[in-house]
N, C-alpha and C positions, 0 to 999 in steps of 0.2 A: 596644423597637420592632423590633429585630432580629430576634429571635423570632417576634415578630407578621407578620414579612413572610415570612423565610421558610418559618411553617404555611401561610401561601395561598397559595406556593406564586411568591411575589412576587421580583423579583431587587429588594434594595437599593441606590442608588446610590452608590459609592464615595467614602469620604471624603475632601476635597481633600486633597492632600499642605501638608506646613508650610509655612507663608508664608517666601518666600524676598524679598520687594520685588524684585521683576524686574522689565524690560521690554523685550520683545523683538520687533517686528514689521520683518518683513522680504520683502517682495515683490519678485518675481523675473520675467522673463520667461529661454527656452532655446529652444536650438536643439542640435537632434541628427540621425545619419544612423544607417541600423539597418541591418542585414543578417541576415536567418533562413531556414534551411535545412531541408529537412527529409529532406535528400539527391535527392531526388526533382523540388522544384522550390526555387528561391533567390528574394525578394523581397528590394529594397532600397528604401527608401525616406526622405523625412525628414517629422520632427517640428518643432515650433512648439508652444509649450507656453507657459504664465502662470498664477503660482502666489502662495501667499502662506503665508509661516510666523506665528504669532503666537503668542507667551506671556506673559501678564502673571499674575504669583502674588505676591498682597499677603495681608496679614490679612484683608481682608474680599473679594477677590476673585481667583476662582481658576479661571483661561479658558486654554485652549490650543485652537488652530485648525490645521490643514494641510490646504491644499486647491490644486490644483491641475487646470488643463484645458490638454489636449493637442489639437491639430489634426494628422493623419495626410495629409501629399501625396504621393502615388504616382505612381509614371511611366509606370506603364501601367494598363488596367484590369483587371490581375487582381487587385490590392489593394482593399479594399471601402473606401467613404468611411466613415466615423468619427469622433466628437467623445468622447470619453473623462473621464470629471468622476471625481476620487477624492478623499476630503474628510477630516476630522474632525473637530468641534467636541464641547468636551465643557467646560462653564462650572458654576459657581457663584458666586452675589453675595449675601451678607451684606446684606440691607439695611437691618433692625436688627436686634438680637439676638435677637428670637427667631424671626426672620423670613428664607427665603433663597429665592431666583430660581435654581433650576435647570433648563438647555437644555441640547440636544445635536444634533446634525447630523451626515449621516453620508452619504456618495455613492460609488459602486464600481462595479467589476463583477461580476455572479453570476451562477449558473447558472440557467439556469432546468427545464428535465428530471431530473431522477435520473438517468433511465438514459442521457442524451448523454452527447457526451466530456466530459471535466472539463479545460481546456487553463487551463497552469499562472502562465503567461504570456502575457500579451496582444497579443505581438507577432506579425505578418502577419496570417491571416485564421481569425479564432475562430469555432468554431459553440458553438451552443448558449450562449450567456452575452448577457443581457442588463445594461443601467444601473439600479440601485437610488437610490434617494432615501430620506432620509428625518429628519424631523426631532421634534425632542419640547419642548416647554417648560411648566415649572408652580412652582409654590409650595411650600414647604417648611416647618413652622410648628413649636418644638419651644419647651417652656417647662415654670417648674413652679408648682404651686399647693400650696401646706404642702409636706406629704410627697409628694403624686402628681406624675408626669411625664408631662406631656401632650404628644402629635402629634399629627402630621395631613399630609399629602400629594396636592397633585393636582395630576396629568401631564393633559396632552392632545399627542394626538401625528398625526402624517401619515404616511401610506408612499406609495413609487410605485415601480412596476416599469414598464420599458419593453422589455418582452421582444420575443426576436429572433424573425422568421419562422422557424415549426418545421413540420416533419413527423411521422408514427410513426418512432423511431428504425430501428427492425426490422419485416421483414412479419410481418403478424399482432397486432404489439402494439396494443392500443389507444388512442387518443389522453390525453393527459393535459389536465385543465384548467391556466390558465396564470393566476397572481396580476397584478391590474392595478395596484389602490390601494385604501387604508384611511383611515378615524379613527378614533382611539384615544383614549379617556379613561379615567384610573384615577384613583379615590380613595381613598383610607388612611387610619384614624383609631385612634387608640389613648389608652386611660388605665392608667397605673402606680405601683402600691403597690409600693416594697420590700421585703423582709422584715425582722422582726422591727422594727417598726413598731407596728402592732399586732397583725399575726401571724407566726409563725414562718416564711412561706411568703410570698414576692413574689406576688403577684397582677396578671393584665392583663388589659384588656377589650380589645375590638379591631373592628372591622368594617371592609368595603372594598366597592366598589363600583367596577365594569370592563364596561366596553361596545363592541362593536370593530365596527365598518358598514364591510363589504368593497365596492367596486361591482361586482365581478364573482358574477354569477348573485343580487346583491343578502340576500349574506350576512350576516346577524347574529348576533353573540357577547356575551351580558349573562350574566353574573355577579353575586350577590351573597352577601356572605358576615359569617360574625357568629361571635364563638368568645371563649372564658374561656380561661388560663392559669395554670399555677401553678407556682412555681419553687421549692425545699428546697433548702438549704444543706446538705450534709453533710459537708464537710468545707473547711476555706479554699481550698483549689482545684477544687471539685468541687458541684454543683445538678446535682439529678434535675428532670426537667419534665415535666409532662402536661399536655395540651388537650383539650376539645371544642368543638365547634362546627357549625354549621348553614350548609349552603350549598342555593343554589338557582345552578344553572347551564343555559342553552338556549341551540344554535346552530340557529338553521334557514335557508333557502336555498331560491332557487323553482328550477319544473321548466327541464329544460335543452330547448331545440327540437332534434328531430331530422328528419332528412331522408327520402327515402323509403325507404330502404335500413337506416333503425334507426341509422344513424352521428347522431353529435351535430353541428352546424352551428357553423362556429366561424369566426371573421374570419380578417383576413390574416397577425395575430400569431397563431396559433389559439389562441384563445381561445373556449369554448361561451359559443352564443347563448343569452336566455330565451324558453322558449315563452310568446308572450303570452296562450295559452287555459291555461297550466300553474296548479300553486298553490303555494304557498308550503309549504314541509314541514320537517319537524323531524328535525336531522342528531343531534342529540346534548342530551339531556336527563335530570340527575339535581337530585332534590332533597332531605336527609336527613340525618344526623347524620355528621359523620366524627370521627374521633378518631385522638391519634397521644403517644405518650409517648419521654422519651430521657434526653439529659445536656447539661451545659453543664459543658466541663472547660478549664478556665484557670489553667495553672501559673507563669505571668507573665504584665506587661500586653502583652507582646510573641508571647504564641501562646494559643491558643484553636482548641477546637473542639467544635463541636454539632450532634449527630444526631437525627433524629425519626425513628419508626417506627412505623407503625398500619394505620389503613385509612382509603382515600378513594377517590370515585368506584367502591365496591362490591368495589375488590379492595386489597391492599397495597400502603402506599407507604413512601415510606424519602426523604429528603432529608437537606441534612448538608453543613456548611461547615468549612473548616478556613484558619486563618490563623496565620501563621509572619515574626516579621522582626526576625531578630535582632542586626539592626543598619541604620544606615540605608541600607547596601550593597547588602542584601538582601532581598528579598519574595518569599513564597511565598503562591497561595491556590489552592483546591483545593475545587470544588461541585459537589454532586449534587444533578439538581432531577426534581421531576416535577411535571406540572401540564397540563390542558385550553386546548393555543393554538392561536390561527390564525398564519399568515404574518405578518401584519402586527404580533401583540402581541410575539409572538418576538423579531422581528428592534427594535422598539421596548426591550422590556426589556434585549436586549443593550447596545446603545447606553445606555441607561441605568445602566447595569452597569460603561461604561466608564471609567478615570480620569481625572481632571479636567487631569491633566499625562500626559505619555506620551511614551514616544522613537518619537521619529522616523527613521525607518532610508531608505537611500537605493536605490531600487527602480526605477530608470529602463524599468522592461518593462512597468508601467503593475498590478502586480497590488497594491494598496494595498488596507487597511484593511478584508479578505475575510475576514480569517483572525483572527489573537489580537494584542492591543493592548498593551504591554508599559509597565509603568511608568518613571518613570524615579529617578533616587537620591532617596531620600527622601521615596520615594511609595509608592503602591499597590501590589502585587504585575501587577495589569492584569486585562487578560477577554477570552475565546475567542468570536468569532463566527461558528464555523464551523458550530455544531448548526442554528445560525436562519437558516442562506442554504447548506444543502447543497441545497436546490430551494425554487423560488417556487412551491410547489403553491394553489391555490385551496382544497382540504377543509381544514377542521379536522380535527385529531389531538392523541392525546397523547402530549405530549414528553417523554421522559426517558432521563436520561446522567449525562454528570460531564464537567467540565473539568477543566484543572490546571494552574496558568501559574507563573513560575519565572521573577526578574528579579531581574539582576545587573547592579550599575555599581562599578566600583572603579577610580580612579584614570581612566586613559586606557581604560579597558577596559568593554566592555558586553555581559553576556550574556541572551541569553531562551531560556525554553524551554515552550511549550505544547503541549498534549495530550488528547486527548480521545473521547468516544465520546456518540454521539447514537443516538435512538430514537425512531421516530415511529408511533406507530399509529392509522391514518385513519378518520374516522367521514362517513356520511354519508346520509342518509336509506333509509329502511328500504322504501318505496313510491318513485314517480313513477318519471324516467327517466335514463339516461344514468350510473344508478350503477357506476362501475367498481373502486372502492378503497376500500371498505368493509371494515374488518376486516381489510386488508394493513398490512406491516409496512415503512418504510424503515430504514435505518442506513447509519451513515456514521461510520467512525473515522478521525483526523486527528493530525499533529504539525509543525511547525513549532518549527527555531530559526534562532537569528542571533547573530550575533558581529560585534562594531564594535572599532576600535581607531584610536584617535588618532595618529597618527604622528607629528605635530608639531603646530605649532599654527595650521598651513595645512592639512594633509592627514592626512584621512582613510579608512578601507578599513572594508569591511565583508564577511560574505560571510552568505546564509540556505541554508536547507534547508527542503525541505516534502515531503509526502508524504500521499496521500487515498484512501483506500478507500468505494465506493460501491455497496451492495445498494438494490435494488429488491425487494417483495413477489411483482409481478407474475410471475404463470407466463411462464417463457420469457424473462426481462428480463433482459440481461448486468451483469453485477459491470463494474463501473469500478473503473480504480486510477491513480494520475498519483505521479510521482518526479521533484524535481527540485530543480537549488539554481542558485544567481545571485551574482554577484561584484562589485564597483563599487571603483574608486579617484577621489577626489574631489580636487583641490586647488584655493587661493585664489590667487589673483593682485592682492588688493585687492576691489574690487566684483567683478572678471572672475573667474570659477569653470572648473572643466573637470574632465570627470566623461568613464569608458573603463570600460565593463560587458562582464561573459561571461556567458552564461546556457547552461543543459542541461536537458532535460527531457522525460520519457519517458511514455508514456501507453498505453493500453489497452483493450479491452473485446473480453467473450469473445467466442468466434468472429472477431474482426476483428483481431486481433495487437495488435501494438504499434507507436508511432510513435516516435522519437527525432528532437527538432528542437534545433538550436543558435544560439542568439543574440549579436550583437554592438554594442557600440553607443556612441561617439565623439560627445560633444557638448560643448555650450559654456553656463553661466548667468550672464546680468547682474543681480545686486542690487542694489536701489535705497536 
């Protein structure tokens, strides 16, 4: 089945970590006072925030929750009012054996332009970043008949952006469309002959079916796909593979309304209107044979790794997993994907992608669960979601990168480390109006780590780092770059908690310099 997902080009959902019989829910209300600088002007203000932790990992069920909402009161108005949601839910339920309930949930802040600032930190008054939403739930069906191994899979999923009042960042640039909200359904099926069975070669049949209803400019994204497999054993650590198969893919999207001047019309978040004399037109359409051959190299049940290579969507493609954990300290995983998505399947698959446990790190500046998801002892390696929320753009493109996430727990000690590089190349009708990024190219390279350490068995320290590089296609459109890291000391006092944060972090884009702002921040939590 893994193979079968990742030819389509599919992210598989991470396998629960071991059953630990846990239970753990712990809901919280805090209070904090901030102060951020950016030498230029000072903002103080406080928060009021209400949260909730939760983990419960049994044999048949395996749910971890963090979510939290902040209320921001300012003492004067130069502070913007603000409600702030950051989340993550990531479940699986056993409900019989061959039967599992997997969900996910997921709430932040992100960006919504390419070429705005990229602000690192959430603290005083951010531009360009709007609230993401998003959630998925579906069925999971895995069993066997004689020799074959039978699945199946289907997600239905949501997304919402609530993106901020924007402008053109630069004179001259043109406006960009702005992602509103999606549904998402994807279906997966598969059948599996071993090898040497009947024949020397595993065999798998496969098909999938994906369909994504944007409401902005009344986007649609259907897929369907159908493909054969075949796996050779050549050595006990070592299967060569080949596939073909048959895909039909079309995105299309009606005309945009423009004004008298040729500009596109666009609300108060701008966002382009539909012309209601426009038509309906076709952004991206392939239908035909692809194919892609590789290896499946597995020199213990603790590392593996498989490449694909061939051709698809008319020119070459390359995908490729790699998985490492050679003990339960440690996890490594490392993916390259490529594939035709919109906003909403992206940032859907991510979430889906992510571990069903996961550490949770202490981040009082409000910038949670943007970036890479980190496992924790005896789990997953984790998942980067920085490729799928470098911008909420409205076009379809196609995405292709590699992540590479690195999770360490040993003893009192916790390390992460992710990294990565994304590629987006935009499609979008060939006729009508208001086309601007057609054929452009975004990227966005990233890293993020963090380091925890228990100090006792009241207090805790942590400290991260990140760092983000941002191109735009567009003629004329400045590189963004942002640098910065964040510090927190945590202690218990019983239910009563108390948490003292430093933050730094510097940012960029051409022609306009750099910023350096500095954060502080003294607060209090009561768990219940």
């Amino acid at each position: 089945m893994r193979a079968a997902l990742l030819t389509f080009g599919i992210l598989a959902a991470a396998s629960p970590a071991a059953a630990q019989n846990s239970r753990q829910i712990t809901p919280y209300i805090e209070l904090g006072q901030v102060v951020t600088t950016d030498f230029d002007d000072t903002l103080t203000y406080t928060t009021v925030a209400a949260g909730i932790d939760a983990n419960v990992q049994t044999r048949r069920v395996h749910v971890q929750a963090s979510y939290r909402y902040e209320r921001r009161i300012p003492y004067d108005g130069r502070l913007e009012d603000v409600d702030i949601h950051t989340g993550l839910l990531r479940g699986a339920v056993q409900v019989a054996r061959p039967l599992t309930i997997e969900a996910g949930a997921l709430a932040t802040r992100t960006r919504s332009d390419i070429r705005g600032s990229a602000p690192g930190v959430l603290t005083g008054n951010v531009a360009n970043v709007g609230q993401l939403y998003a959630v998925y739930a579906g069925p999971t069906f895995a069993t066997t008949a004689g020799p074959l191994s039978v699945s199946a899979q289907y997600r239905f999923g949501y997304t919402k952006f609530q993106g901020p009042s924007i402008a053109s960042p630069l004179p001259g640039q043109p406006p960009l469309d702005v992602f509103d909200d999606s549904t998402s359904h994807l279906a997966v099926g598969s059948v599996s002959l071993p090898a040497n069975v009947y024949l020397p070669v595993g065999v798998t049949v496969s098909g999938a079916w994906a369909r994504d209803d944007a409401g902005q400019l009344r986007q649609r994204y259907d897929g369907k796909y159908g493909r054969g497999d075949v796996v050779w054993p050549v050595l006990p650590t070592l299967a060569l593979t080949a596939g073909a198969g048959y895909e039909n893919i079309q995105v299309s999207q009606r005309d945009i309304l423009l004004d008298a001047t040729g500009q596109p019309v666009r609300d108060a978040r701008g966002r382009f209107q539909i012309d209601p004399a426009g038509l309906r037109r076709v952004a991206y359409d392939f239908s035909g044979v692809y194919y892609d051959g590789g290896f499946i190299w597995r020199p213990s049940p603790r590392t593996q790794l498989e490449v694909h290579a061939g051709e698809r969507y008319g020119s070459f493609t390359a995908i490729g997993q790699f998985t490492y954990q050679p003990s339960k300290n440690v996890a490594v995983r490392v993916s390259g994907y490529d594939g035709i998505q919109t906003f909403g399947r992206q940032v859907q698959g991510g979430l889906a992608a992510a571990p069903t446990a996961f550490n949770t790190q202490t981040n009082p500046f409000g910038q949670d669960f943007n970036g890479c998801v980190f496992g924790p002892q005896g789990g997953a390696a984790g998942n980067c979601l920085n490729g799928a929320l470098q911008s909420a753009q409205t076009s379809a493109y196609r995405a292709r990168g590699i992540d590479a996430v690195v999770s360490v727990n040993r003893g009192r000690w916790a390390y992460g480390l992710g990294f990565g590089y994304a590629n987006r190349r935009y499609v979008a009708p060939n006729g009508g109006t208001g086309v601007v990024v057609a054929g452009l190219q975004d990227e966005s390279v990233y890293l993020q780590a963090y380091v925890q350490r228990q100090l006792d068995a009241k207090t805790t320290i942590d400290a991260n780092v990140f760092a983000n590089y941002f191109r735009s296609g567009i003629i004329g459109a400045p590189r963004v770059y942002g640098v910065g890291a964040t510090t927190a000391l945590t202690r218990r006092f019983g239910r009563l908690g108390a948490v003292a944060a430093l933050g730094i972090y510097n940012s960029g884009q051409d022609g306009f310099g750099d910023v350096t702002s500095l954060q502080a921040l003294l607060g209090a939590r009561y768990s219940f």
